[in-house]
Residue, then its C-alpha position, 0 to 999 in steps of 0.5 A: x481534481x487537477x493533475x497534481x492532486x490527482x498524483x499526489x493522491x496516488x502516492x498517497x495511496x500507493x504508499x498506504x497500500x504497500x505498507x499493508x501489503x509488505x507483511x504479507x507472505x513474508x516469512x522470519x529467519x525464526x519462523x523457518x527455523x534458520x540462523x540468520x547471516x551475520x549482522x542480520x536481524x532474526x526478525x528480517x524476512x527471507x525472501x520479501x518477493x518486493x517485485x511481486x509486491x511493487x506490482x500488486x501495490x501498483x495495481x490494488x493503487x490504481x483501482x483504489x485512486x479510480x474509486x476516489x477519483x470518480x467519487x471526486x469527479x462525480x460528487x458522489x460524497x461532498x462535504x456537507x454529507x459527512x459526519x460532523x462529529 
Protein backbone atom coordinates (compact mmCIF):
# COMPACT_ATOMS: atom_id res chain seq x y z
CA UNK A 1 0.00 0.00 0.00
CA UNK A 2 1.67 3.28 -1.32
CA UNK A 3 0.95 6.62 0.47
CA UNK A 4 -2.00 7.94 -1.23
CA UNK A 5 -3.97 4.39 -0.91
CA UNK A 6 -3.04 4.37 2.59
CA UNK A 7 -4.70 8.22 3.09
CA UNK A 8 -7.28 7.79 0.94
CA UNK A 9 -7.90 4.48 3.02
CA UNK A 10 -7.98 6.66 6.09
CA UNK A 11 -10.38 8.67 5.16
CA UNK A 12 -12.51 6.22 4.11
CA UNK A 13 -12.49 4.81 7.53
CA UNK A 14 -12.58 7.83 9.38
CA UNK A 15 -15.65 9.03 7.83
CA UNK A 16 -17.54 5.40 8.20
CA UNK A 17 -16.24 5.38 11.84
CA UNK A 18 -18.00 8.74 12.49
CA UNK A 19 -21.13 8.30 11.13
CA UNK A 20 -21.58 5.40 13.39
CA UNK A 21 -20.12 7.30 16.45
CA UNK A 22 -22.19 10.43 15.70
CA UNK A 23 -25.75 8.77 17.46
CA UNK A 24 -24.21 8.11 20.02
CA UNK A 25 -24.69 9.73 23.36
CA UNK A 26 -26.86 12.06 21.76
CA UNK A 27 -29.74 13.36 23.34
CA UNK A 28 -33.26 15.30 21.08
CA UNK A 29 -35.07 18.51 22.08
CA UNK A 30 -38.07 15.86 22.57
CA UNK A 31 -36.16 13.43 24.58
CA UNK A 32 -35.31 16.17 27.35
CA UNK A 33 -38.60 17.10 26.89
CA UNK A 34 -37.47 20.91 25.72
CA UNK A 35 -39.10 23.24 23.22
CA UNK A 36 -36.40 23.72 20.73
CA UNK A 37 -35.38 27.32 19.62
CA UNK A 38 -36.94 28.70 16.70
CA UNK A 39 -36.31 27.34 13.47
CA UNK A 40 -34.92 24.31 15.09
CA UNK A 41 -35.71 20.77 14.44
CA UNK A 42 -37.07 18.68 17.33
CA UNK A 43 -35.15 16.11 16.41
CA UNK A 44 -31.72 17.88 16.24
CA UNK A 45 -29.65 16.87 19.29
CA UNK A 46 -28.70 19.27 22.21
CA UNK A 47 -25.41 19.24 22.98
CA UNK A 48 -23.67 16.86 20.03
CA UNK A 49 -20.07 16.73 22.07
CA UNK A 50 -18.55 16.50 18.15
CA UNK A 51 -15.10 17.51 20.11
CA UNK A 52 -14.92 14.43 21.89
CA UNK A 53 -16.33 12.71 18.96
CA UNK A 54 -13.79 13.86 16.20
CA UNK A 55 -11.36 12.66 18.76
CA UNK A 56 -12.37 9.39 19.27
CA UNK A 57 -13.34 8.87 15.34
CA UNK A 58 -9.47 9.78 15.09
CA UNK A 59 -8.53 7.30 17.31
CA UNK A 60 -10.98 4.18 16.76
CA UNK A 61 -9.54 5.52 12.79
CA UNK A 62 -6.27 4.79 13.38
CA UNK A 63 -6.37 1.27 14.90
CA UNK A 64 -9.02 0.23 12.39
CA UNK A 65 -6.63 1.45 9.12
CA UNK A 66 -3.52 -0.31 11.44
CA UNK A 67 -5.72 -3.54 11.42
CA UNK A 68 -5.86 -3.14 7.35
CA UNK A 69 -2.71 -1.97 6.84
CA UNK A 70 -0.86 -4.81 8.33
CA UNK A 71 -3.32 -7.30 6.87
CA UNK A 72 -2.17 -5.60 3.32
CA UNK A 73 1.26 -5.54 4.18
CA UNK A 74 1.58 -8.72 5.61
CA UNK A 75 -0.70 -10.71 2.94
CA UNK A 76 -2.62 -11.93 5.42
CA UNK A 77 -5.84 -12.24 3.28
CA UNK A 78 -5.16 -11.98 -0.64
CA UNK A 79 -7.52 -12.34 -3.25
CA UNK A 80 -7.70 -15.73 -3.97
CA UNK A 81 -8.72 -16.69 -0.30
CA UNK A 82 -12.07 -14.61 -0.18
CA UNK A 83 -15.29 -16.02 -1.16
CA UNK A 84 -16.42 -15.81 -4.42
CA UNK A 85 -19.98 -16.03 -4.10
Amino acid sequence: MNWFTGVCTYLVVWWTVLFAILPLGSRTFAEMGMAPPPGCDPGAPVDPKLGKKFIATTGISAIVFLAIWAIVRFHLITLPELPTH
